[in-house]
N, C-alpha and C positions, 0 to 999 in steps of 0.2 A: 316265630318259633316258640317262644316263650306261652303266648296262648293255646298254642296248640298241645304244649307241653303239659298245660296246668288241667284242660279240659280232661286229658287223659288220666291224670292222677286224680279229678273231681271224679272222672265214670267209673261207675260200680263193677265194670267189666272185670277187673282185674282180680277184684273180690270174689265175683261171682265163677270166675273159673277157679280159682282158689278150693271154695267150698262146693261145685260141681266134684274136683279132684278128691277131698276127702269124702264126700259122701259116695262117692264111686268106688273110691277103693273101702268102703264098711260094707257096702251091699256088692262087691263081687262078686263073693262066693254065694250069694243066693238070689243072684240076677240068673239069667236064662243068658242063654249066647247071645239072643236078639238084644235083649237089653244093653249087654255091655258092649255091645256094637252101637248101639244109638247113641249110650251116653259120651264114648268114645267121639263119635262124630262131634254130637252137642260139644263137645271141649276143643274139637279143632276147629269148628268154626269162627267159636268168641274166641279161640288164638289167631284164626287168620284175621279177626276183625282189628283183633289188638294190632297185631306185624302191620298192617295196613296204616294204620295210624302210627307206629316206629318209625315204617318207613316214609311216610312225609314228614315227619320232626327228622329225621337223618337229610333226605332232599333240602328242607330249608338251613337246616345247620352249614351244610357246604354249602350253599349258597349266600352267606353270613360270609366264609371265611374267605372268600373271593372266588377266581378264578381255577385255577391249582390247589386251591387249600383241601386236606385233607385226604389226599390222594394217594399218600403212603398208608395211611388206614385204612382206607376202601383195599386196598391190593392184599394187604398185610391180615385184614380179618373178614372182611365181606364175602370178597372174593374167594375165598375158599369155603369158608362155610355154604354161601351159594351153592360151589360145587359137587359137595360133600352129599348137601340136604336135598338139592333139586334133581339134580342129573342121575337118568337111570342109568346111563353108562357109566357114572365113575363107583359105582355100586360095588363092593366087594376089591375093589381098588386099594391099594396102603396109600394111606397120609405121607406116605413119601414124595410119591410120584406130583403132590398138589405142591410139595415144597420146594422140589424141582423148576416143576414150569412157576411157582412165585420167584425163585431164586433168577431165571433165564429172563422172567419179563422184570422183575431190576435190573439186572442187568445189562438187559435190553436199554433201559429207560436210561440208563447212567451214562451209556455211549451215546444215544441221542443226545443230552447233555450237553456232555464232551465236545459233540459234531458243532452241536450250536454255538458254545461258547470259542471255539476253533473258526466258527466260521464270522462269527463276531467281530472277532479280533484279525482275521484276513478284511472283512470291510471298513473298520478303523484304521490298519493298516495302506489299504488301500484309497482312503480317503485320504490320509496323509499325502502319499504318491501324488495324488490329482492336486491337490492344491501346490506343494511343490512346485508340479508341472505348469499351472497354473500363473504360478510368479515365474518361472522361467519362459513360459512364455511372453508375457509381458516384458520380460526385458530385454529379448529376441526382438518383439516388437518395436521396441523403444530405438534401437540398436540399427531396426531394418529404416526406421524412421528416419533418421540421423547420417545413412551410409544414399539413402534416396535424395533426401537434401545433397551431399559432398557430388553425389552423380548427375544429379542438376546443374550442381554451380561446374562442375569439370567440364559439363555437357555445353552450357550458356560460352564457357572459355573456349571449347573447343572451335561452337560456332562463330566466334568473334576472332581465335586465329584462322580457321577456312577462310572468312570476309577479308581480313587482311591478306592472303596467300591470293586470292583471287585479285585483291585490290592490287597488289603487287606485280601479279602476270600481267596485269590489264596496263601497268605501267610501262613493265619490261618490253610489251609489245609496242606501245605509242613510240618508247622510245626507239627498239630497231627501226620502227617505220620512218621516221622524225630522223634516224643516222642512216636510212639507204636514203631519204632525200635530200640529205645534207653532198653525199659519197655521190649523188647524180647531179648535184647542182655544182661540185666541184669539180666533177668531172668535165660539165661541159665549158665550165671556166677556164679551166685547164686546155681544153681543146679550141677555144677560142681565141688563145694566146699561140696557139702554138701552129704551125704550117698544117695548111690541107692539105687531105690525105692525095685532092688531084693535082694538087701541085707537084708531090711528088715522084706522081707516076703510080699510084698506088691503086687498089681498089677503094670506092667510096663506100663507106657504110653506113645505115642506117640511123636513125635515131633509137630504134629498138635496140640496135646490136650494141651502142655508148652507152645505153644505161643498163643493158645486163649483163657486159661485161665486167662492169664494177659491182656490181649488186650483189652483195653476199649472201651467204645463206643462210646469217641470221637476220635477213629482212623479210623472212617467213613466219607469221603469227604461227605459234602453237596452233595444230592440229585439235587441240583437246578444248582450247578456246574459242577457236570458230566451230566445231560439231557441236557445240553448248550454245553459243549462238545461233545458229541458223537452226535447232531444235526449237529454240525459243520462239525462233520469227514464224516457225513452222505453226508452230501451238497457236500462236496469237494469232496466223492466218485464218486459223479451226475455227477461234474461240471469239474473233474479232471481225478480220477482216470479211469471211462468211456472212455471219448475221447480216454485216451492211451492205453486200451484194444482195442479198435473200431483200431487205427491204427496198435495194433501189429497182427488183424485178418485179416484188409486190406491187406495185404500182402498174404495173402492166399486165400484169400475169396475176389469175386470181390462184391458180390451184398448186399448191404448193409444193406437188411432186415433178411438176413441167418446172417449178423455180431449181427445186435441190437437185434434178435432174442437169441444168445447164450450168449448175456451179462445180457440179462434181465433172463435166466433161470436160469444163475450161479446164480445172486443175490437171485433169491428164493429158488434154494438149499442150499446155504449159509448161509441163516437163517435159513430151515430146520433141516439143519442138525447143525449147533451154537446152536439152541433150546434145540435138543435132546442133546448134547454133554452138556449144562448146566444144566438140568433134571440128567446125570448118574454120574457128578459132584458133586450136590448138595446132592444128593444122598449118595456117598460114604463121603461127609465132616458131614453129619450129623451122621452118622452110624459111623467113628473116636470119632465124639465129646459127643456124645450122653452118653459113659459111665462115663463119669467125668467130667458131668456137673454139678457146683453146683453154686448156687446163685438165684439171685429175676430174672433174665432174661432169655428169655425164647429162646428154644434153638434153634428155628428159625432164630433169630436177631446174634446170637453168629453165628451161618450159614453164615447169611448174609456178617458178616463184617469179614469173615474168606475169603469169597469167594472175597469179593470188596478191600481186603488189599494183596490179592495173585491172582490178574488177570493173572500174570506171570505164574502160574502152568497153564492156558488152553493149551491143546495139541493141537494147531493148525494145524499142518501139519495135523494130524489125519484126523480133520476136510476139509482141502483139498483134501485130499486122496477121502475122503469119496462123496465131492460133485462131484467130476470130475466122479468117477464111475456113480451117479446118472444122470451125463450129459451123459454118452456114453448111457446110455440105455432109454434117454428119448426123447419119440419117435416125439417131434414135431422141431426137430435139424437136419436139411437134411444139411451135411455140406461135403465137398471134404474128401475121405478116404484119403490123405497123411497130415489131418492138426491135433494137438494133442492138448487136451485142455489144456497141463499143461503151453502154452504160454504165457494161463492169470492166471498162477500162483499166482503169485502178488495181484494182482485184486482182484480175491478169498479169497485169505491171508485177505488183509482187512474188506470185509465185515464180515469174519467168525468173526473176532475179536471185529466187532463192532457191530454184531449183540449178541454176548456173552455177552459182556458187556451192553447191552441193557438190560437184562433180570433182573439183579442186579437194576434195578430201579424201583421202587414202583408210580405207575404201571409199569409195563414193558411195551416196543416200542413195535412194531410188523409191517410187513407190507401185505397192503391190499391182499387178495385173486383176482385175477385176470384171465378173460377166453377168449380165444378171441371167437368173436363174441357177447361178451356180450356189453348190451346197456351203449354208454358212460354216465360215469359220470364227469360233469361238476365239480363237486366240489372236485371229488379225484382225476381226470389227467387235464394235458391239453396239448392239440393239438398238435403234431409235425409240422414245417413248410410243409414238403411234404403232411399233409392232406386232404382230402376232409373233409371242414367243415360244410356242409351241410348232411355228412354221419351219420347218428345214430347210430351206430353199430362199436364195436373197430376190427381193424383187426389184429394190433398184439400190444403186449406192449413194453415200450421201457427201461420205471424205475419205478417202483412200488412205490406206496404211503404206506405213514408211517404213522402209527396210534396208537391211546394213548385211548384205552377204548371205539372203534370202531368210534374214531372221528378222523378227520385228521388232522393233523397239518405240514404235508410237503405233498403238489402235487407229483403225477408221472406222468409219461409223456405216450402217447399213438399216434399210427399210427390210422387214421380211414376211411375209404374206404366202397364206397358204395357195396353192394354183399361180405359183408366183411365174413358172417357166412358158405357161399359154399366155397369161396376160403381156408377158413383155414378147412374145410372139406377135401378141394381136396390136401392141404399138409399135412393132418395129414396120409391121404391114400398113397400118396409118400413116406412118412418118416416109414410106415409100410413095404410098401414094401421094403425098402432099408435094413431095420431092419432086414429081414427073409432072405436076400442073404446074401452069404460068407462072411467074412471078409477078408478085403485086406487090402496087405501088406502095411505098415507103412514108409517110409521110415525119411530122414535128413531132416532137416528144412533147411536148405541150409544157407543163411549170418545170420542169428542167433545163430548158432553153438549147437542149442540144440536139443537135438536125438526126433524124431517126435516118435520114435518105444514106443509101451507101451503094457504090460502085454495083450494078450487077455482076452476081456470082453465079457460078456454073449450076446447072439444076441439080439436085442431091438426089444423085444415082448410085446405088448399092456397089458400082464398080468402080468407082471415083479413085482415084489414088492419094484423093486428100485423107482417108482415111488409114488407121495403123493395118499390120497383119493381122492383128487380131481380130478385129472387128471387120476384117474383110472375110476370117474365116467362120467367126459366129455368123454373118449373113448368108455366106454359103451355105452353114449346115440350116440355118431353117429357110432355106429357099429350096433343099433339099428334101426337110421335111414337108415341107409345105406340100409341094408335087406329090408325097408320096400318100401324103393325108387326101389330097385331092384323088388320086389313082385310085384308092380303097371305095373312096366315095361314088366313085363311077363304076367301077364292079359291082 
């Protein structure tokens, strides 16, 4: 600025319009109009050349003084003389009306200001807030920290009083069971010492009817602790015993839907027939107990805790016996004639037993009815990993679901495959046909060491009685379809 400053006072300009001005005004009065028109110009020009060069020393000046600098000058003297000097409209205007609008744009300027400095001091303000918040947060957290620990340790104690309440029942139970056999061995002590009932003339009674008439009714396990029980054995049947039938069929059987197909039927004969075998049970212990009963209880419950303190009398084998006939003749089991189902022996064995003992419980367990082709349900199975889950429709089952009063409280599991309702059409039609040929010969199991060879059984015919109603009437309806597919096809 300073140079730009100094060249101006070096150039003669200033001079020169100087003496342009006095020589103009001596020869006025004897210039021509044209003349004093020209010289007139000649002097605005070296003044515009001059303002041109003010006005970059004015530019560099504020620019020297920062930002803002010198802005109440510009407003206060620039800006109106601008006005004044350039503007054909403000021509004939009073110098009032320019001190107004300079008065309104301060005024202006000052409430901007104002808004900034207001708004300033709301974000200092507001930043205080935050950091505050900040530390109260923190020691909210610190706080949540410390109450999550106490509800861990509360949690770890609560678990380890449940363990003892459990450990406790598990006691209380040995011991009624340990005081009704103490109550039937005294009993029969007692009756041994003392006169036959046929000496007397009396009627003879039973050995059932001496120990249930002593038998109290707290020689009855909690309810709450065998359905937790036999849950348990149920699960592990799933999660255990399965697998190890699935690998002893492996061995015989390559394709793994003919294997999980005969595990899931054993399990539904298994409780079929555990049902019926606790019905001709219950049966004959009422009809024992029934003539000498005497007391305020009723002789149901004297049943009950007759049957639930002698789960050891169910004749399980029977009950084996019984399912495995019902597997040879049911017809949806297409499986190689040298393999014999007494391999899942075992397997069998257990569920009978667990599903017998199910029925001792008030409600009694049961598991779901199940068809293939019927529309999955989400809340009683879920999906094998080989599924299509995008398929509607079950194609076969693999573990039936267990239920308490037609609600479920243990999943089974299910295969589900688009076209799922014709496929198991076209093997229930394979499995008939196989059912009306011969029977062929049985032979060794080979490294198992156990005889494949088994009694012949009746040929597996759709009307067999070895089978439930249900699957008497699923064969019906597609032997009905079938005729009806056929009739189309011949029109």
């Amino acid at each position: 600025m300073a140079d730009s400053l100094r060249r101006l006072v070096n150039n003669e300009g200033c001079r020169m319009l100087q003496e342009k001005l006095e020589t103009w005004y001596k020869d006025y009065y004897m210039n021509s109009c044209d003349q004093n028109l020209n010289c007139c110009c000649e002097i605005i020009e070296l003044n515009s050349r001059i303002q041109g060069q003010l006005f970059t020393i004015l530019s560099l000046t504020a620019q020297e003084g920062g930002h803002y600098a010198g802005v109440e000058t510009i407003k206060s003297r620039l800006l109106p003389w601008l006005g004044t000097c350039f503007s054909n409209s403000s021509v004939g205007k009073p110098i009032d009306n320019n001190l107004s609008l300079f008065q309104e744009s301060l005024e202006k300027d000052r409430q901007l200001r104002e808004l900034s400095a207001a708004r300033e001091r709301e974000i200092q303000q507001l930043d205080s807030e935050l950091n505050s918040t900040r530390v109260q947060l923190s020691m909210v957290q610190q706080e949540l920290k410390s109450l999550q620990a106490q509800d861990e340790s509360r949690q770890r104690s609560l678990e380890m009083l449940t363990d003892y309440e459990r450990q406790l029942r598990a006691l209380k139970d040995e011991i009624a069971v340990l005081s009704a056999e103490k109550s039937v061995l005294q009993s029969r002590l007692s009756r041994s010492r003392s006169p036959s009932p046929d000496s007397q003339g009396g009627r003879p009674s039973s050995p059932v009817q001496k120990e249930m008439t002593l038998a109290p009714l707290a020689n009855r396990m909690s309810t709450v602790s065998r359905k937790a029980n036999l849950l348990a054995r149920f699960s592990d049947a799933y999660a255990q015993g399965r697998l190890e039938a699935q690998t002893l069929l492996k061995r015989y059987i390559d394709k793994m839907e003919t294997v999980q197909r005969i595990i899931y039927i054993a399990t539904v004969e298994s409780f079929h027939v555990a049902k019926m075998a606790f019905r001709h049970f219950k049966i004959r212990v009422r009809k024992t107990l029934t003539p000498g009963h005497i007391g305020a209880e009723s002789i149901e419950d004297i049943v009950m805790d007759y049957i639930i303190c002698h789960l050891d009398l169910y004749d399980v084998q029977s009950s084996v016996n019984d399912v495995i006939r019902a597997m040879n003749v049911n017809p949806k089991i297409s499986f190689p004639p040298e393999v014999d189902f007494i391999v899942i022996s075992c397997f069998i064995k257990e569920i009978c037993c667990i599903a017998f003992a199910m029925q001792t419980l008030d409600p009694p367990l049961d598991i779901a009815f199940g068809a293939d082709g019927e529309i999955f349900n989400d809340s009683k199975y879920r999906r094998s990993c080989d599924s299509d889950f995008t398929a509607p429709l079950v194609f076969y089952h693999v573990w039936p679901a267990l239920m308490e009063n037609e609600i479920v409280i243990m999943k089974g599991e299910a295969v589900t495959k688009r076209g799922a309702f014709w496929s198991s059409v076209r093997n229930i039609n394979r499995s008939r046909s196989r059912s009306l040929s011969p029977i062929h010969h049985r032979g060794s199991l080979g490294k198992s060491g156990v005889s494949r060879s088994r009694s012949p059984s009746p040929p597996r015919n759709i009307n067999t009685s070895g089978g439930t109603k249900a699957q008497k009437n699923t064969l019906i309806f597609v032997k009905l379809l079938m005729l009806f597919i056929s009739g189309r096809s011949c029109a």
